[in-house]
Structure formats: structure tokens, C-alpha cells
C-alpha positions, -999 to +999 in steps of 0.1 A: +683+281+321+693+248+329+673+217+317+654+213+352+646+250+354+632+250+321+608+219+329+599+235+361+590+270+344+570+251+321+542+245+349+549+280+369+543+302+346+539+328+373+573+320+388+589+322+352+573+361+348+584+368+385+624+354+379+628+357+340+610+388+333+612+407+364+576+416+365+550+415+389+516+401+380+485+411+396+461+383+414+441+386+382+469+380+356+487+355+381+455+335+376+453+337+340+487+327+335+483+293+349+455+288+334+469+290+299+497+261+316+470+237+329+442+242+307+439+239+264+412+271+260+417+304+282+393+330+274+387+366+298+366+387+294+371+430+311+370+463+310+393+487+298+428+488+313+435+458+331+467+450+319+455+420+297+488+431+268+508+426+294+493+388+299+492+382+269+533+391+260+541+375+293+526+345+276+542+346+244+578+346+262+573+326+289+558+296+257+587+308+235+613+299+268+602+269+277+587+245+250+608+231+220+598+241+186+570+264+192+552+284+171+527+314+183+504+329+160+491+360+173+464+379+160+443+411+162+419+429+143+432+460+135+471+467+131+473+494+156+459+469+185+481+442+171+518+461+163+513+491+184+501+473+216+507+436+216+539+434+196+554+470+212+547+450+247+564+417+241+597+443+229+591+459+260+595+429+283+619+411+266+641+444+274+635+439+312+666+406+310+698+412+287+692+372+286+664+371+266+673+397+245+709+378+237+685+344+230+656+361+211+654+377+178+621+406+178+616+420+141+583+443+136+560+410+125+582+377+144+598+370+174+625+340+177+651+320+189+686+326+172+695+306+145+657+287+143+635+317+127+614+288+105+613+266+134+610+288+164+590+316+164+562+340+175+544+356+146+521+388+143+492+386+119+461+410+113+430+394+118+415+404+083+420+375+061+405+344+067+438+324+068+455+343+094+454+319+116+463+286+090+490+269+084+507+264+119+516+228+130+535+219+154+540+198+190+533+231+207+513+255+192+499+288+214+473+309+196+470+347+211+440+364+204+435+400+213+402+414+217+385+388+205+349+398+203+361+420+174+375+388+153+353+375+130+342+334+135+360+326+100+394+332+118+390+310+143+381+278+123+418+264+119+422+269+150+397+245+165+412+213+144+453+226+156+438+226+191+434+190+191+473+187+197+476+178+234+507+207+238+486+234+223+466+264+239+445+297+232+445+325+250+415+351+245+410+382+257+392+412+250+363+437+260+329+424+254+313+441+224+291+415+207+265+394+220+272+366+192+300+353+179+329+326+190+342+353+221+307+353+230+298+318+229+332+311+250+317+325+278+279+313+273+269+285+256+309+263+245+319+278+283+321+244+299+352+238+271+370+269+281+383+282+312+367+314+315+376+350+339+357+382+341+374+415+355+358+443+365+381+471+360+363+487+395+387+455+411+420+462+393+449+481+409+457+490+372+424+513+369+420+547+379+393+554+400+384+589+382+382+569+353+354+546+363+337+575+380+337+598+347+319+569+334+293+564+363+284+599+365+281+605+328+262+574+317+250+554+349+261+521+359+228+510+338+248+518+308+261+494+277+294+516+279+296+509+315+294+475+312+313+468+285+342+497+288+342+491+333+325+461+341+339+438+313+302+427+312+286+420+277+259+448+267+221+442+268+212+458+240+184+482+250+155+481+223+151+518+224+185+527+212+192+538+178+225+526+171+235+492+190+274+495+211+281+468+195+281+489+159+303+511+171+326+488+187+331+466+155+338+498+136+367+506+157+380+478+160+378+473+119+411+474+105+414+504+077+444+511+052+448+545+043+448+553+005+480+572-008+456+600-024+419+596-003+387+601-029+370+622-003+381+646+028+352+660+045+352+681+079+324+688+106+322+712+138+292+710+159+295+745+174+294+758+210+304+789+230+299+785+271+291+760+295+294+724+294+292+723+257+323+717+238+330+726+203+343+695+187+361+698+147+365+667+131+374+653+094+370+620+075+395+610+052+375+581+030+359+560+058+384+572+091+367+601+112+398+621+133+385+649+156+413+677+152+404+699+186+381+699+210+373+732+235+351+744+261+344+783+256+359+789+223+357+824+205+337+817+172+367+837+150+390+811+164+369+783+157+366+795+120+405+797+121+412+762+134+389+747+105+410+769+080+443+758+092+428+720+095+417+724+056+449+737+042+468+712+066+447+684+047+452+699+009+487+696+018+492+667+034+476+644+009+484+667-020+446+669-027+430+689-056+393+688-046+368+706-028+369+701+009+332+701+023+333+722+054+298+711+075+289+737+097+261+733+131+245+763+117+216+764+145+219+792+169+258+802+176+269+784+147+255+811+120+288+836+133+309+803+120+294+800+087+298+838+081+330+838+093+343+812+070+328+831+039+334+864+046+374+847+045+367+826+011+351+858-001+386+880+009+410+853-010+394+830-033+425+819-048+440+806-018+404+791-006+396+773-038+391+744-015+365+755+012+332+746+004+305+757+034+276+737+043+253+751+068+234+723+088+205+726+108+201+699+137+163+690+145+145+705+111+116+686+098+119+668+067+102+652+047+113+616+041+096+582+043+109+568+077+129+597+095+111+625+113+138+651+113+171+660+100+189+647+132+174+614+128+181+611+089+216+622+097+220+592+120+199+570+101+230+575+076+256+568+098+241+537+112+240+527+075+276+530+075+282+510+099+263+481+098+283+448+084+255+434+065+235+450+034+195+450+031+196+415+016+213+402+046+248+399+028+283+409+043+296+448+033+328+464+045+321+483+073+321+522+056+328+542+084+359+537+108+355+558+142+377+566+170+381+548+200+372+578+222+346+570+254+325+602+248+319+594+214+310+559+218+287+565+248+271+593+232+264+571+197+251+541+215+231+555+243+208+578+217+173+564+218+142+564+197+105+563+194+081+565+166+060+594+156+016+590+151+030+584+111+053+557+123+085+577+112+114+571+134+124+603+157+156+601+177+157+624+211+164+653+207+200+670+221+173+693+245+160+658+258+197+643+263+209+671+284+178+669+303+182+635+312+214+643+329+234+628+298+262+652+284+259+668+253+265+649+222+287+667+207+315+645+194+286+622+179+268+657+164+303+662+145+302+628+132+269+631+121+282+664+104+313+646+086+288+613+072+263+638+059+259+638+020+259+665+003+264+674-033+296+700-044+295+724-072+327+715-083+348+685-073+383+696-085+404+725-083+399+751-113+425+752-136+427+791-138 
């Protein structure tokens, strides 16, 4: 570019993505793109699908191409949003012009011009160390920010003194999961510093409809998931519900590295047959949950086959030597399951030294101090798991990473409560759900399979 398109670009950000890029921004992204040229704090807030990546690597190349010397920290909080969606889409339009390509260097962690990697760059970071963001000075500094409301406030500390530099800016974005927190406050109480956008993904071209209707007619527009996962709203937190969205949101979004040999595998199938009910395997691999298959109508034998083939695939991918607790839904059509499984340990111990069968009952009465029933202890657990902060009130690693999966999530934050005439807590039961017009909650029932303690004979393989 010559000298005088380069200064022009600098204040049309739009025009650079439309001529440089070759891409086509939406009104929504159109908006937020200037905004990041005229103003020092952008921050938007949406639902699910918008196109906000794309903003956001628009961004990054558009600063890189027209300011001298920059340098653009950008940061998520897991690797997967960071590398496999944020970085993978600034490769993906820098492809879209041979010129940029020839002028820019992209590596796996750094973008930058040729010849000035120290100098002039882009850089990937994972939000999970307090000085992810430190250390960048510099005329023009842009700070990108994906999902946002998962970041925790210590990150965004340095950040506040670089902004001080009249040629830097941050860009936020992200869904709306906690109701405290810098993200939050951006768009409540420090909003007159930023300037702020809401989409509703029922308004973007980007959207399916079907989506947004699964998501209506499974949970009502009333819904935390609806507002946060459609209508980019923040949740309301509904006193009655067990486990809080915004639990289950930070534990996805909590970045996890896999050990080379796990200290614990356990799987889970909450067990169905017909009708709307699905039959949902899962496993956990230390703190990850994975569901393996999921199936409407499934024979019981094949069910018992598919956790066979998921336990040997397990033993043999991380070369593990002990006992794999299998946690069977043994109420009603689960019992033909739990045979199953050891009528085949029973045919070829040797080769099953691994399966260990625990038949689980949901809804049985316990006894226990402040849970009514065994559903209610089991997710009295896995709320345990994943709250942030210990009894005394002091920060924990999260201990349970779940899947981003929209069933799951509704079905975990939408579970309510009440207390008993002996003030023990008792959550509704699956009968109740289904009644209230709320699908089955199967994929949570398997989770609450997979976090269940339970104490093995044996840990390790015998040596005969």
C-alpha cells in the first residue's frame, strides 16, 4: 500500500477488511470495527455464532497493516479457543491476499512483518498465568481478548496502565457467563469508559434459525442458556437452581493439560431404550469428561459393547494398568447393562482385568447430613468440583473440565431444588423434569455417573 492508503486505512477499518482482505462484514461487525479505530476500550457482548473470531482476526490484520511498530497481545482462556479458533482464523484470512501473505510471517504462537519478528508482531498467549498480558510497550499496542467473561481480573491488570498510551486499544468479546468480574463490569458499572455492543444471535445473518429454536423449545426464552448461549444477555441466576450457568461455563472455558499417563479413567452411561431418551456413554480422564456416543433406541447388548470397545480403546491409548470403573444407571433398563457387562468379565477375565461394574441407582434415599437422595449427593459432588473457591473462601483449580455441548449445559444449570421438612436439600427429580416439558437429563445423569466416588478392589493390573 502506498503511504496515503495506509493512513487512510488507518481510520476505515471497514474499507481496509472490504479491499485488503476481501471479506464482507456484517452491520454488526462493520460497527465494531470502527469502534476499535475511534475509540480506546471496545467491549461486545452475544450469543453464540456471530462471527465475533472473525472481528477479532480482521482486527489483528487490519492493526498489524497499518500502524508502525505494533505489538498485539492476544489472549484466551483455554488453548483450544485461543489456537484452534482465533489464531486458525487470522491464517485463514491472511490467505484470502497473496499480499499479505508475502509481507506477514504466521507461526503457531506469532504473527509478523518480515524481517521485524521482535518489533512487529501479533502474539498468542493462554490466559492462565497472571503475566500473559505484561510486558508489551509500545506506540501502538492492541490487546485481543476472546471470551472475556471467562478471563480472570488478574490478567487484565497490565493492561489498564498500557492503555494509557493514546495509540492503544482493547477489544473484548465474548458470551456472557459471569455476573462479576472485569467483562461484567464493562458493560455495568466502568460502561461509560468502554464502548459497549450487545448481539442477539436471533438478529445475525450468521445464526441458524433451528438453532435458536432447539433452544426455545427445549428451555424457554426464560432460560439462563437462552440468554446467555442466544440472546448474549448476562444470566439472572435463579435462586432455585442447584448448580449456577455460570459454574458450568467457567469450567469449560478452564484451560486443562492432559497428563502423559492420567491417575484416573472412569466411564458412565445413563441407560435408555425408546423414546425421547438417549443413552449417553461418557469417560473422564483426570478432570476432562468426553461423552463417547450418544443414541436414541439402542439395543442394551450394543450398549454393553460400545463401553467394552470405549474401555479397551482407553487401556490402550494411555497405556494404562488400572482398574477402569465402569458406572452403570442400574434403575429400571439399566440392570440388562450391568448383567451384560459381567456375564462378558465373567467369559474372559484375562482380557477384562480392567472392567470394574458399578451399579448406580438414581433417586434412592440416603442417609446423609444435607442431601436427601442419591441424585442430589451425586450433584452435590459435582458442584463441589466445580466451584473455584474452597469452604474457607480461598481460590482451588477448578476439578472438573466439561464439554461445551448445549444439552449438557442446559440440563446442569436449569436443575432446581427445594428443601425437605429436615432441611436436607432435594433436587427434582428426572420424573419432575420431563414433566415440566424439559428434556431428559441425560448427558448431565452421565456426568453425574463419571464424578461419582467409589472405592475399587484393586487399583492396578494383577501381575499374574
Amino acid at each position: 500500500m502506498t503511504p496515503e492508503a495506509v493512513l487512510y486505512y488507518a481510520e476505515h477499518p471497514v474499507h481496509f477488511v472490504e479491499d485488503i482482505i476481501r471479506a464482507r462484514p456484517d452491520a454488526e461487525q462493520a460497527k465494531i470495527l470502527q469502534s476499535v479505530a475511534d475509540n480506546p476500550m471496545t467491549s461486545i457482548r452475544s450469543g453464540h455464532g456471530v462471527g465475533k473470531s472473525a472481528v477479532e482476526a480482521w482486527t489483528v490484520i487490519w492493526f498489524m497493516a497499518t500502524r508502525p511498530f505494533p505489538k498485539i497481545p492476544c489472549t484466551a482462556p483455554t488453548q483450544h479457543q485461543l489456537f484452534d479458533i482465533l489464531w486458525a482464523e487470522v491464517s485463514k484470512w491472511l490467505r484470502n491476499n497473496p499480499a499479505l501473505e508475502r509481507e506477514f510471517v504466521w507461526t503457531k504462537e506469532k504473527l509478523y512483518l518480515k524481517g521485524y519478528p521482535e518489533e512487529w508482531f501479533a502474539v498468542a498467549r493462554t490466559a492462565t498465568k497472571p503475566d500473559a498480558l505484561q510486558g508489551f510497550h509500545a506506540d501502538n499496542v492492541l490487546y485481543i481478548i476472546d471470551e472475556a467473561s471467562g478471563v480472570k481480573d488478574n490478567i487484565f491488570e497490565p493492561v489498564l496502565g498500557a492503555l494509557s498510551t493514546p495509540g492503544a486499544r482493547l477489544l473484548m468479546c465474548g458470551n456472557p457467563t459471569q455476573l462479576s468480574g472485569f467483562f461484567y463490569d464493562s458493560h455495568h458499572r466502568n460502561r461509560g469508559s468502554y464502548s459497549t455492543f450487545h448481539i442477539d444471535a436471533r438478529n445475525s445473518p450468521r445464526v441458524s434459525q433451528d438453532f435458536v429454536n432447539t433452544i426455545v423449545t427445549m428451555y424457554g426464552e426464560d432460560s439462563d442458556v437462552f440468554r446467555v448461549r442466544v440472546a448474549g444477555e448476562f444470566p439472572k441466576a435463579e435462586d432455585d437452581v442447584f448448580i449456577p450457568l455460570s459454574l458450568v461455563e467457567n469450567s469449560i472455558m478452564t484451560e486443562f493439560s492432559e497428563r502423559k499417563t492420567p491417575d484416573i479413567i472412569h466411564i458412565g452411561c445413563d441407560v435408555a431404550r425408546f423414546g425421547d431418551d438417549k443413552t449417553v456413554i461418557g469417560y473422564k480422564v483426570d478432570e476432562r469428561v468426553t461423552f463417547y456416543k450418544k443414541r436414541r433406541g439402542q439395543d442394551l447388548m450394543k450398549t454393553a459393547d460400545d463401553i467394552i470397545e470405549l474401555g479397551e480403546e482407553l487401556v490402550r491409548r494411555y497405556r494404562f494398568t488400572r482398574k477402569i470403573p465402569v458406572k452403570i444407571d442400574d434403575g429400571g433398563l439399566g440392570g440388562g447393562v450391568t448383567d451384560r457387562l459381567r456375564q462378558i468379565k465373567r467369559n474372559n477375565p484375562e482380557r477384562f482385568w480392567w472392567l470394574e461394574i458399578f451399579p448406580v441407582k438414581f433417586g434412592v434415599r440416603i442417609k446423609h447430613m444435607h442431601y436427601y437422595d442419591s441424585t442430589t449427593y451425586m450433584m452435590g459432588v459435582v458442584k463441589k468440583l466445580l466451584m473455584p473457591h474452597d469452604e474457607d473462601g480461598g481460590e482451588k483449580p477448578v476439578e472438573l473440565i466439561l464439554p461445551d455441548d448445549n444439552d449438557l449445559v442446559a440440563q446442569l444449570s436449569t436443575r432446581k431444588y427445594s428443601m425437605t421438612e429436615n432441611s436436607k436439600i432435594r433436587i427434582e427429580s428426572k420424573d419432575v423434569v420431563k414433566k415440566a416439558g424439559r428434556p431428559s437429563p441425560d448427558e448431565a445423569d452421565c456426568v453425574l455417573l463419571l464424578c461419582l466416588p467409589v472405592k475399587i478392589k484393586s487399583e492396578r493390573r494383577d501381575k499374574n
